[in-house]
LUMSETI-73464 format. One record per residue (C-alpha): x, y, z; residue number from 1; residue in three letters. Coordinates in pm, whole numbers, padded with zeros to 5 digits. Each point is the difference from the previous one (the first is absolute). Layout:
N
      xx      yy      zz   nr  rest
       X       Y       Z  NUM   Ala
...
This chain:
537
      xx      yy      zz   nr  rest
  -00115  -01821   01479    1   Unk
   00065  -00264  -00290    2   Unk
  -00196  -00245  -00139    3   Unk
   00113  -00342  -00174    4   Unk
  -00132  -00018  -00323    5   Unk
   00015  -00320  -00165    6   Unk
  -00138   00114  -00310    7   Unk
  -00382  -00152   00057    8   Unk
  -00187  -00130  -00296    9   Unk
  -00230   00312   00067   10   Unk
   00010   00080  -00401   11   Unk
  -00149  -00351  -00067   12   Unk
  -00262   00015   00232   13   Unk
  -00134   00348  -00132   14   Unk
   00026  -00128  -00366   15   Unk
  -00210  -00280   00091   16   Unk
  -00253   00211   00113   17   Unk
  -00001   00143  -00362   18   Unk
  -00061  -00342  -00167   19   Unk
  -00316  -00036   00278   20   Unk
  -00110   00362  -00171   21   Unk
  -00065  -00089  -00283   22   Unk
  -00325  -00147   00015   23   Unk
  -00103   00330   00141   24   Unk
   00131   00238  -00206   25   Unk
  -00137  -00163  -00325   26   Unk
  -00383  -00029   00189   27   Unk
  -00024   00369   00069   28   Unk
   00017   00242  -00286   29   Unk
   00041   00384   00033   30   Unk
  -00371   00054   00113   31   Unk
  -00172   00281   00099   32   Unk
   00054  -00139   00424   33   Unk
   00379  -00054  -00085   34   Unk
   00072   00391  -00129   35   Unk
  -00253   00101   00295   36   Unk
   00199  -00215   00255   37   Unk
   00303   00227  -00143   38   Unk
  -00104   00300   00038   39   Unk
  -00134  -00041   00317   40   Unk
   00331  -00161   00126   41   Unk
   00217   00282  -00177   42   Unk
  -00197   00293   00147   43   Unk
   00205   00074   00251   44   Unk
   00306  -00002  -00180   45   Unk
   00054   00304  -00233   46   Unk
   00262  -00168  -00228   47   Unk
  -00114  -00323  -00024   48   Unk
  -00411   00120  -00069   49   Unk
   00139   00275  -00270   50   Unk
   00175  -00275  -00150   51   Unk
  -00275  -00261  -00013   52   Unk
  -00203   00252  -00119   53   Unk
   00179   00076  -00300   54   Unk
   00015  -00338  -00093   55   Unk
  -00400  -00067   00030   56   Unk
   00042  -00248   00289   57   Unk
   00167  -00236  -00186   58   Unk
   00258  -00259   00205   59   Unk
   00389  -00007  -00037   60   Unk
   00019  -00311   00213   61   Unk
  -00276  -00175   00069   62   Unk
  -00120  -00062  -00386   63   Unk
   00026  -00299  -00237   64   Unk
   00265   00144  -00201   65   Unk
   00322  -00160   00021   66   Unk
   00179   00353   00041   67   Unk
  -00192  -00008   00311   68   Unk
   00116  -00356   00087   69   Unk
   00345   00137  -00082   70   Unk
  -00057   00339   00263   71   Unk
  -00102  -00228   00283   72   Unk
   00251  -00224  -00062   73   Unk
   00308   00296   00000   74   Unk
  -00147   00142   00264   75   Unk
   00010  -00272   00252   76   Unk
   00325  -00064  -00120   77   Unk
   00137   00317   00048   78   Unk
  -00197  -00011   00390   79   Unk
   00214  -00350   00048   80   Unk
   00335   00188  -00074   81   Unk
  -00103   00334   00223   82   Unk
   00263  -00145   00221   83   Unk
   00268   00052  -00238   84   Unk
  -00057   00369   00017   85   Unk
  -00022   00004   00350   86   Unk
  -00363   00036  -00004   87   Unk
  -00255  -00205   00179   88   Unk
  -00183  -00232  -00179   89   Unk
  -00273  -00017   00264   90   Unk
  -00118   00345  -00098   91   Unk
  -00134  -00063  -00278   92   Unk
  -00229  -00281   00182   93   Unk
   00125  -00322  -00250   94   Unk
  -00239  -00163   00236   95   Unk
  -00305   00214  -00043   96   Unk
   00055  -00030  -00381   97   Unk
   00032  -00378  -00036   98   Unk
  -00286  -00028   00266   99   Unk
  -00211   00264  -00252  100   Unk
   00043  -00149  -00340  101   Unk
  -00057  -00353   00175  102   Unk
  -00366   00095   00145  103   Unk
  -00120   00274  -00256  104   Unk
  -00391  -00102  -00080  105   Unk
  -00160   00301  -00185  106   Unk
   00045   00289  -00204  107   Unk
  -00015   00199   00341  108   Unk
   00274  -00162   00131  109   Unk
   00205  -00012  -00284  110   Unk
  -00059   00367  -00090  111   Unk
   00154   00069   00391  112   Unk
   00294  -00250  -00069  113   Unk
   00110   00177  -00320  114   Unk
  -00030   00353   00206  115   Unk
   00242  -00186   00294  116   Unk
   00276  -00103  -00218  117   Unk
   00018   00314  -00157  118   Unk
   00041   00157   00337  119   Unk
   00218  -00207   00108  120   Unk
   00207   00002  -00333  121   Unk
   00036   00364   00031  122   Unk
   00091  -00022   00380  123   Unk
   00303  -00305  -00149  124   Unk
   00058   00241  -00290  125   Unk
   00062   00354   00242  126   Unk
   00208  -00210   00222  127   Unk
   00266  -00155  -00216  128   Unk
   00012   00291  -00216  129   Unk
   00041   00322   00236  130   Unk
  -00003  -00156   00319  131   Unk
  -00200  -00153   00301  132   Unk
   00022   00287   00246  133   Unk
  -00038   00370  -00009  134   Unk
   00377   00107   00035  135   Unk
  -00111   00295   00242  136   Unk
  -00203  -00170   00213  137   Unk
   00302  -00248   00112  138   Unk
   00254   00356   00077  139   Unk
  -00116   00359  -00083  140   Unk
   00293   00041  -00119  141   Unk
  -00045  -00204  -00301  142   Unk
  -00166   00276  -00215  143   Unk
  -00003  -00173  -00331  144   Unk
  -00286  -00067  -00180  145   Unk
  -00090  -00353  -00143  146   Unk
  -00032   00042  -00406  147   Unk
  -00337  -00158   00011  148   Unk
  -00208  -00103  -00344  149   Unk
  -00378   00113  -00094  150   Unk
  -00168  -00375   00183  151   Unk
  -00234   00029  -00274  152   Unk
   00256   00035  -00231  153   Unk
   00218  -00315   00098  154   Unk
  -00375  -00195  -00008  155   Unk
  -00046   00095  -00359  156   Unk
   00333  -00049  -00119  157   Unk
  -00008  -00346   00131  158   Unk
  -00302  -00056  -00167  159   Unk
   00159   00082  -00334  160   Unk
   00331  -00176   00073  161   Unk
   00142  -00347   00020  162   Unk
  -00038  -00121   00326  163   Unk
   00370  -00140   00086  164   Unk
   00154   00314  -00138  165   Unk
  -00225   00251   00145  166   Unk
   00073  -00182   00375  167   Unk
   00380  -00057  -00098  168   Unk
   00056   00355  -00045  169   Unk
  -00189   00187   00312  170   Unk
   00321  -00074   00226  171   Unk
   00291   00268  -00064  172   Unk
   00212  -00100  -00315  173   Unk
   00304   00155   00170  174   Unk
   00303  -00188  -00004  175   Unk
   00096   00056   00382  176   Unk
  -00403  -00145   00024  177   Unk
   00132  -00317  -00120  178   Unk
   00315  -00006   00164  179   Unk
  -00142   00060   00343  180   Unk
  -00304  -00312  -00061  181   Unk
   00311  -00223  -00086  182   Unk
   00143   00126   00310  183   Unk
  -00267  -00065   00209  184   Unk
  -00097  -00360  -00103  185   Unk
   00347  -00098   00050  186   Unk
  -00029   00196   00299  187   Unk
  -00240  -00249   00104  188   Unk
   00208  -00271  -00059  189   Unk
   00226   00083   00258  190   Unk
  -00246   00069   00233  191   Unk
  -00143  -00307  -00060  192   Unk
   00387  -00155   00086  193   Unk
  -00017   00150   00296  194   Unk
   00140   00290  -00063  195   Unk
   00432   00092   00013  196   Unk
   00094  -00175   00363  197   Unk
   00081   00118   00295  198   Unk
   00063   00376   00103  199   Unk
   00349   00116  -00037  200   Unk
   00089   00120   00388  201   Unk
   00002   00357   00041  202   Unk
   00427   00023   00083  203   Unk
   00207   00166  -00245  204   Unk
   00184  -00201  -00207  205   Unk
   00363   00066  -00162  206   Unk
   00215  -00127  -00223  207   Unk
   00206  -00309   00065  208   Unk
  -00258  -00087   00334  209   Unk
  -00110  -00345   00033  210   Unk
  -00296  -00042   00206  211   Unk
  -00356  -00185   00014  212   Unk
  -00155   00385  -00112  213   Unk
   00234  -00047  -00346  214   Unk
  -00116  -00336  -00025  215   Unk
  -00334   00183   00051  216   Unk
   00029   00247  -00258  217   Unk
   00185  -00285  -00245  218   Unk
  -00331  -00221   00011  219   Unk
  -00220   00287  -00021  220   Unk
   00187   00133  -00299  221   Unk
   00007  -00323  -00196  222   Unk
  -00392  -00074   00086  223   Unk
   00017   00390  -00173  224   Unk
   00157  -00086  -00320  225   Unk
   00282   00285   00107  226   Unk
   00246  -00309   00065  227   Unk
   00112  -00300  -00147  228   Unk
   00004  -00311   00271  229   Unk
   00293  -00016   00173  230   Unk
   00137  -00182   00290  231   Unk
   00206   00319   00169  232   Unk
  -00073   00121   00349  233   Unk
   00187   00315  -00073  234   Unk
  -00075   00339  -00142  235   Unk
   00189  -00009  -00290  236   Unk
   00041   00195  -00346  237   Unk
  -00263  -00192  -00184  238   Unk
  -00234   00038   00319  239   Unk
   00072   00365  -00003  240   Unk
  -00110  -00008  -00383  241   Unk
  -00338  -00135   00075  242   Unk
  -00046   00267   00248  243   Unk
   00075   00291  -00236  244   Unk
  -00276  -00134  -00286  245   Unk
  -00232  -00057   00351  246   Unk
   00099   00389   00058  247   Unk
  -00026   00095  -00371  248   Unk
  -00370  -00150  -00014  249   Unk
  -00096   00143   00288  250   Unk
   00093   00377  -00003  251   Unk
   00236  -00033   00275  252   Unk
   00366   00154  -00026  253   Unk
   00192  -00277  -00177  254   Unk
   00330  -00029   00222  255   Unk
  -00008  -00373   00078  256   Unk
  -00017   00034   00372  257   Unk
  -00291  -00118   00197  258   Unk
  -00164   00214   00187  259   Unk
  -00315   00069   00219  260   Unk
  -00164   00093  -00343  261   Unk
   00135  -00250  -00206  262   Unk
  -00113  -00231   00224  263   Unk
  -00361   00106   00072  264   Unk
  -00054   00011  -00369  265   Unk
   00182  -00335  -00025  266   Unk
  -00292  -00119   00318  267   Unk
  -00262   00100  -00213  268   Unk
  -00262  -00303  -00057  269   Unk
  -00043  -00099  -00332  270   Unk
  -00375   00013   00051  271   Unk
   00051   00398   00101  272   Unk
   00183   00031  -00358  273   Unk
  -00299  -00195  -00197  274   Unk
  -00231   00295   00149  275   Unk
   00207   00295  -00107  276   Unk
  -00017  -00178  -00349  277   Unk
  -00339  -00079   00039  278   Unk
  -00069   00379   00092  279   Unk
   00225   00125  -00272  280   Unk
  -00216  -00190  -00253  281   Unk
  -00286   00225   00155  282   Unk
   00184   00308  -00047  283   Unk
   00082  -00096  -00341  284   Unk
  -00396  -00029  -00107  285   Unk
  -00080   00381   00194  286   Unk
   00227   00099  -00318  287   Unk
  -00139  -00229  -00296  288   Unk
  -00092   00319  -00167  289   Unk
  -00160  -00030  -00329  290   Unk
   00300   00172  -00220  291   Unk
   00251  -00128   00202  292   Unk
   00241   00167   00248  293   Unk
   00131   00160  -00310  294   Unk
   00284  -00041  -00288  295   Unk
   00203   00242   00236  296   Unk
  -00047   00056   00373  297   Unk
   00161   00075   00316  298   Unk
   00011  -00274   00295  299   Unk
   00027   00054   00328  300   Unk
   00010  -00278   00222  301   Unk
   00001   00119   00323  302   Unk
   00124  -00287   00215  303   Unk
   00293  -00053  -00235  304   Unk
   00091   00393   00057  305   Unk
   00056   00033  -00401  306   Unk
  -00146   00188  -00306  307   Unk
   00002  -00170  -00311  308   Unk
  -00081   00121  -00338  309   Unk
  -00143  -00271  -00238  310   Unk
   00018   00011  -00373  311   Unk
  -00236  -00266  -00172  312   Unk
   00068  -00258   00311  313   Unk
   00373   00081   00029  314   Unk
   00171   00205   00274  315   Unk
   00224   00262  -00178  316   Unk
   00045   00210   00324  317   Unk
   00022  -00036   00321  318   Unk
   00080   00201   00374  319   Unk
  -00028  -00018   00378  320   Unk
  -00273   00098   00139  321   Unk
  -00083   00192   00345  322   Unk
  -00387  -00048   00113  323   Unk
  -00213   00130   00227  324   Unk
   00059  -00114   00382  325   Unk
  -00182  -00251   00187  326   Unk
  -00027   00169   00367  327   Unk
  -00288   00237  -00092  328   Unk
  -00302  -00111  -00253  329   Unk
  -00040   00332  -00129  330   Unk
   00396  -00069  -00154  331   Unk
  -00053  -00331  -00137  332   Unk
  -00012  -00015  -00390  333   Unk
  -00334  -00063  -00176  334   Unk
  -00028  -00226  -00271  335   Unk
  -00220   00106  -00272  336   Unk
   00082   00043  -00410  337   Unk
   00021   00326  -00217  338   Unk
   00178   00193  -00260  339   Unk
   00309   00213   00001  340   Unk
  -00065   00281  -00169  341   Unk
   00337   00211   00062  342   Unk
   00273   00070   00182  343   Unk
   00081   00324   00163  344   Unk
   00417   00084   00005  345   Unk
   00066   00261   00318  346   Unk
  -00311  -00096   00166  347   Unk
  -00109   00200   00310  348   Unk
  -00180  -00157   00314  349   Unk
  -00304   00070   00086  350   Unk
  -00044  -00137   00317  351   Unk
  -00342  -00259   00029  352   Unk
  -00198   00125   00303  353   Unk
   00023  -00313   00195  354   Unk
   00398   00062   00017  355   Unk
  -00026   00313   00086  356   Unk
  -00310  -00043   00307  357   Unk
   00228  -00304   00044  358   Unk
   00357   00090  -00007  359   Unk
   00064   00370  -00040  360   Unk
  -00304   00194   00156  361   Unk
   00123  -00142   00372  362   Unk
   00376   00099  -00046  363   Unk
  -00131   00359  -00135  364   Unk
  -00181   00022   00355  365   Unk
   00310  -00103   00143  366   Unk
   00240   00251  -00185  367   Unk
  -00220   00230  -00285  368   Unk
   00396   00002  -00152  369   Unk
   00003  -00382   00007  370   Unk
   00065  -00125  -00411  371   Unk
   00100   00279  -00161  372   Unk
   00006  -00158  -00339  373   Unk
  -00379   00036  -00017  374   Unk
  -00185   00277  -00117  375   Unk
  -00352   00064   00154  376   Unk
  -00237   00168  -00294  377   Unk
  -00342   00157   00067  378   Unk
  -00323  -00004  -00227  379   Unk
   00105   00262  -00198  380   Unk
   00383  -00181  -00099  381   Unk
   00194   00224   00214  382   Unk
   00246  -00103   00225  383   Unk
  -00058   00021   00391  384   Unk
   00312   00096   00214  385   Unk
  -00018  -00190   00284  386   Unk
   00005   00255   00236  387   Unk
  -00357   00086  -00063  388   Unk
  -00187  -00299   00085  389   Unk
  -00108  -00172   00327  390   Unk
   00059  -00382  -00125  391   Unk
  -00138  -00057   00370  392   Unk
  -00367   00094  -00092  393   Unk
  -00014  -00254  -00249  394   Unk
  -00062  -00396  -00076  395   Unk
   00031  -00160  -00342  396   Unk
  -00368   00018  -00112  397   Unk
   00055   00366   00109  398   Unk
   00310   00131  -00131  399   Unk
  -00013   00217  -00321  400   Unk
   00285   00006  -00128  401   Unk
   00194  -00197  -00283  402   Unk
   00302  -00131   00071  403   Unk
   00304  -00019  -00261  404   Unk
   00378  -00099  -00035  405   Unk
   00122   00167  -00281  406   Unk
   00174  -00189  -00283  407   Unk
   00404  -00088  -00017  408   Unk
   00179  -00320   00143  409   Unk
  -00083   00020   00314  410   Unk
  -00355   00014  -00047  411   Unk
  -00201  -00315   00189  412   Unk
  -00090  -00139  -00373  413   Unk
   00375   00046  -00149  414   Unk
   00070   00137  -00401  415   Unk
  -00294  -00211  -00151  416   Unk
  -00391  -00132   00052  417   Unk
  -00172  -00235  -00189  418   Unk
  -00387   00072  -00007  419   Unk
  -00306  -00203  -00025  420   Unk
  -00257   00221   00146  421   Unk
  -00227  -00208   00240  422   Unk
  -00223   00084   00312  423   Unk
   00274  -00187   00234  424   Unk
   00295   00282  -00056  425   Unk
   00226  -00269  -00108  426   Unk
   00282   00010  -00281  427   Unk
   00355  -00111  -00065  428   Unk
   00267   00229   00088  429   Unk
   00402   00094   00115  430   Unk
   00122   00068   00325  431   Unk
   00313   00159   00160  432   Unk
   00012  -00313   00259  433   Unk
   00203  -00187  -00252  434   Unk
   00106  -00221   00328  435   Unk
  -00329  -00188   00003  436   Unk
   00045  -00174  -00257  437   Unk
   00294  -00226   00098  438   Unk
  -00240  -00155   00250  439   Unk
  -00120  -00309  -00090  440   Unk
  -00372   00083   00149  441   Unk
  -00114   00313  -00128  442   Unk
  -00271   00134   00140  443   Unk
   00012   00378   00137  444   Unk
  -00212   00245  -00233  445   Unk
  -00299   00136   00104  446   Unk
  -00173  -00215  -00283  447   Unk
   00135   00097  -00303  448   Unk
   00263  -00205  -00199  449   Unk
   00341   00167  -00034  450   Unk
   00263  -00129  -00223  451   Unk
   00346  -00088  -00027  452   Unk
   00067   00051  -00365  453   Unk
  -00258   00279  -00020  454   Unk
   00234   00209  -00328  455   Unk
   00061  -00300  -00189  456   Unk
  -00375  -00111   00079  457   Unk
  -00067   00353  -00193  458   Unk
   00206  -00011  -00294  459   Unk
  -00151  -00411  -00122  460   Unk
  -00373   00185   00043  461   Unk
   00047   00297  -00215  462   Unk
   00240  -00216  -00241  463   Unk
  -00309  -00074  -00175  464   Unk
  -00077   00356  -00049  465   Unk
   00348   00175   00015  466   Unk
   00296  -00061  -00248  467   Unk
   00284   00041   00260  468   Unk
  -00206  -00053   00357  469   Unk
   00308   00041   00228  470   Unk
   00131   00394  -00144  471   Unk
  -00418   00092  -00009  472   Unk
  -00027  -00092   00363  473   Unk
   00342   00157   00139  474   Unk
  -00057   00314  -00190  475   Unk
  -00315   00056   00193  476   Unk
   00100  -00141   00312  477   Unk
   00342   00235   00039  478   Unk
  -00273   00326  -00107  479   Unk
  -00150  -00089   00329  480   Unk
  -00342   00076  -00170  481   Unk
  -00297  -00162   00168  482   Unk
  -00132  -00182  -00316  483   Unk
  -00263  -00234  -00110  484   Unk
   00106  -00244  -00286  485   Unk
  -00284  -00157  -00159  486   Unk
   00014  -00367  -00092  487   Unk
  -00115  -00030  -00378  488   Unk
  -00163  -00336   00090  489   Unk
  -00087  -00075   00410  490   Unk
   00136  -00276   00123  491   Unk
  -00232  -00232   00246  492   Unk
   00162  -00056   00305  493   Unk
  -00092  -00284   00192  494   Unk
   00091  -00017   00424  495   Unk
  -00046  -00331   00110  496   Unk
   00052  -00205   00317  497   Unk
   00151  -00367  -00090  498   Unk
   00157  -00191   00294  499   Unk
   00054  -00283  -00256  500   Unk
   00062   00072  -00392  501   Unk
   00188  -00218  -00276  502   Unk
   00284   00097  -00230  503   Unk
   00002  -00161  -00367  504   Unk
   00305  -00197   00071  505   Unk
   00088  -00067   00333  506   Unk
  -00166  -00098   00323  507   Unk
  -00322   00142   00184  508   Unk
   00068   00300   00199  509   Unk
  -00166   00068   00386  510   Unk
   00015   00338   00187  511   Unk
  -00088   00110   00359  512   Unk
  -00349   00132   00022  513   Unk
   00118   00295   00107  514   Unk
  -00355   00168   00082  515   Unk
  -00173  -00346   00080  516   Unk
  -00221   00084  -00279  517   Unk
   00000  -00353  -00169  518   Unk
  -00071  -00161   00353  519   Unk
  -00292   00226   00017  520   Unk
  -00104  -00084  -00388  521   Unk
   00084  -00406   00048  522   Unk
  -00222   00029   00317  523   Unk
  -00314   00158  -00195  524   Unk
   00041  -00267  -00252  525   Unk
  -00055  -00300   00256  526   Unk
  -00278   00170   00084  527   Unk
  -00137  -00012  -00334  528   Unk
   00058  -00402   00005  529   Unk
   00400  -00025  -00131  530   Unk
   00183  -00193   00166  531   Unk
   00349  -00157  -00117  532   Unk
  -00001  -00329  -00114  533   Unk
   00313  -00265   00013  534   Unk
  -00004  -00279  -00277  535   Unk
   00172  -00367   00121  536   Unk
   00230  -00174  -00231  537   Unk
């Protein structure tokens, strides 16, 4: 759904209820009723009693001070501009507020006033800086955990800080933060316009054909910005241009013919892409972690199907990407933050249990000489000829037996693995299906990320550590040694779903939501009170 703003005078109404505080504030003084009317209001809330209580009961907004003028007055200015973030003003009951500091007649009430904005600063403050939902509850599959501050913390250090500053910074500082809010409100705008036309029909469309779906596709490109205005009714060269930058921006195979999927994504309302950019901003607070993402880290975005590794903001590499598939749940990759702490050259497999109850364990029923390239190992190491067990008696909570492909270049995980150990079994890795990765949607593993580029991924990690990287790595690959190589300093590694992301230079980029996990996310935040907004004019 999307609502018209007009950009109400809603800021001017709450600062006049300031100006009709005054009186108030300046009759009541910190008596003994006002710090009882606090603690009694904070008691049930941990944070917000610990912190009161450490400060004697004195207020932070509701005093005669005018750094407590200047905290209600940021404050409700920051509520006013919620919408910016793609938050919902509303929560944070403007209303309620203005109503509050408008009728306040005692110390009693006062004392409960002060309590309620500092709830309901902390509930503003949470929300714009890691997020309005709880990433797991929206898709279980969404394992990463919100960097969340101390609330007692952020209370005192607002205390001790300048109001605007303190407020300006609790939003992420990222650059791609920044980019995607200037996205979105001019996002808006175009909503507001109505939007990019009419639907292009769904015919295929060649070059040289003149027809009303080129004229289609023309006006839809122009409204776009992917087209200059023109008067032709054919698809010509420059046409074709504007298609390939559509293509480019849209991770879609650029070959300048349209297509069912060219023209789907082309279909797409403009109110559809203000979401994904709306969600994406979201996403981007679940990882406004207090160090950073750090100086150097590995990206994986896995709607784009690419790994990048990021050097103090700049991309210096970069590879195809295979992910997990989308058929089963249990293949799908998590998202979730950690560190890489080595990489192992010659890897073997050991096979997770789920793949095996899963994939292998009914086949060995079938045909106990079924994959051959596996090794079954008992408790004590040894390996198990297959001859001497009954797979037949067995289920996967049941059978006891590890399951292992040995290393060389067939093995499932290729020459090389990357590891970040984490509960999920995930890590970045090669592969002998080298074909995969001419595909232009990449999603096949059975979660974790395999890569293109996986050797030359190798050698830029341990350049940092290694004098010649490339000789190091061959000389232990061609000993076809199973090896662990220790990275001096981890790297964090970062895999993240973004159906909509921005480049420094160059245009916004959208992506298919592959596992419908930003419908699912964009969902649970209307439910929380966002809703998209269009601006007239």
């Amino acid at each position: 759904m999307v609502t018209v703003t007009l950009r109400a005078p809603l800021l001017a109404l709450l600062l006049l209820a300031l100006s009709v505080m005054a009186a108030p504030v300046t009759a009541f003084a910190q008596s003994i009723a006002f710090k009882q009317s606090v603690a009694e209001a904070a008691a049930g809330d941990r944070d917000i009693a610990a912190f009161y209580k450490a400060t004697g009961y004195a207020p932070i907004w509701t005093g005669k001070s005018n750094r407590d003028k200047q905290r209600r007055t940021q404050f409700l200015r920051a509520i006013d501009a919620a919408g910016d973030h793609g938050l919902p003003s509303e929560r944070y009951q403007p209303d309620v507020i203005k109503t509050n500091l408008r009728r306040v007649r005692n110390d009693a009430e006062l004392g409960a006033l002060e309590v309620e904005m500092s709830r309901l600063f902390l509930l503003y403050a949470r929300d714009v800086q890691t997020g309005i939902i709880e990433p797991r509850r929206a898709d279980p599959d969404i394992v990463r955990k919100k960097p969340l501050r101390s609330r007692t913390s952020i209370l005192d250090s607002f205390a001790r800080s300048t109001p605007s500053a303190f407020i300006k910074a609790l939003p992420p500082r990222s650059a791609e933060y920044n980019r995607l809010m200037k996205e979105k409100l001019r996002f808006e705008k175009v909503v507001g316009r109505g939007g990019w036309g009419p639907q292009v029909p769904e015919v295929k469309i060649e070059l040289g054909q003149t027809s009303d779906a080129v004229v289609a596709l023309r006006n839809r490109l122009i409204r776009m910005g992917y087209l200059k205005r023109t008067p032709s009714t054919t698809y010509d060269a420059k046409m074709q241009q504007g298609v390939l930058r559509f293509q480019q921006d849209h991770g879609l195979r650029p070959d300048g013919v349209v297509g069912r999927g060219t023209i789907d994504a082309l279909n797409v309302s403009a109110a559809t892409r203000l979401s994904q950019i709306v969600v994406a901003m979201e996403r981007e607070r679940w990882i406004n972690m207090p160090g950073g993402l750090g100086d150097r880290h590995v990206w994986v975005n896995l709607t784009d199907y690419r790994t990048k590794l990021i050097d103090n903001g700049k991309v210096t590499f970069e590879t195809k990407s295979v992910i997990g598939e989308n058929r089963l749940r249990e293949k799908r990759t998590p998202e979730f933050s950690d560190k890489m702490e080595y990489m192992e050259i010659n890897p073997d497999w050991t096979v997770p249990r789920s793949i095996i109850g899963r994939d292998y364990l009914p086949k060995l029923k079938e045909n106990p000489l079924a994959a051959q390239y596996l090794q079954l190992i008992d408790l004590q190491g040894r390996v198990v000829p297959r001859e001497q067990i009954d797979f037949s008696q067995y289920t996967e909570e049941t059978f006891p037996y590890t399951v292992r492909q040995p290393p060389g270049r067939a093995n499932a995980l290729g020459t090389v693995k990357f590891m970040f150990p984490n509960p999920h079994a995930i890590y970045l890795h090669d592969t002998p299906d080298r074909h995969l990765f001419s595909r232009q949607f990449r999603a096949y593993s059975s979660g974790c990320v395999r890569l293109h580029d996986p050797h030359d991924f190798a050698y830029v990690l341990l350049a940092r550590q290694v004098a010649d990287p490339e000789p190091y790595f061959q000389r232990i690959l061609n000993s076809g040694e199973q090896t662990i190589v220790p990275l001096d300093k981890p790297v964090p590694v970062h895999i993240v779903y973004r159906t909509a992301f921005t480049q420094a230079k160059g245009s916004i980029q959208f992506r298919h939501d592959i596992y419908g996990r930003d419908a699912r996310i964009f969902e649970a935040m209307q439910n929380a009170g966002v809703s998209l907004r269009s601006v007239r004019g």
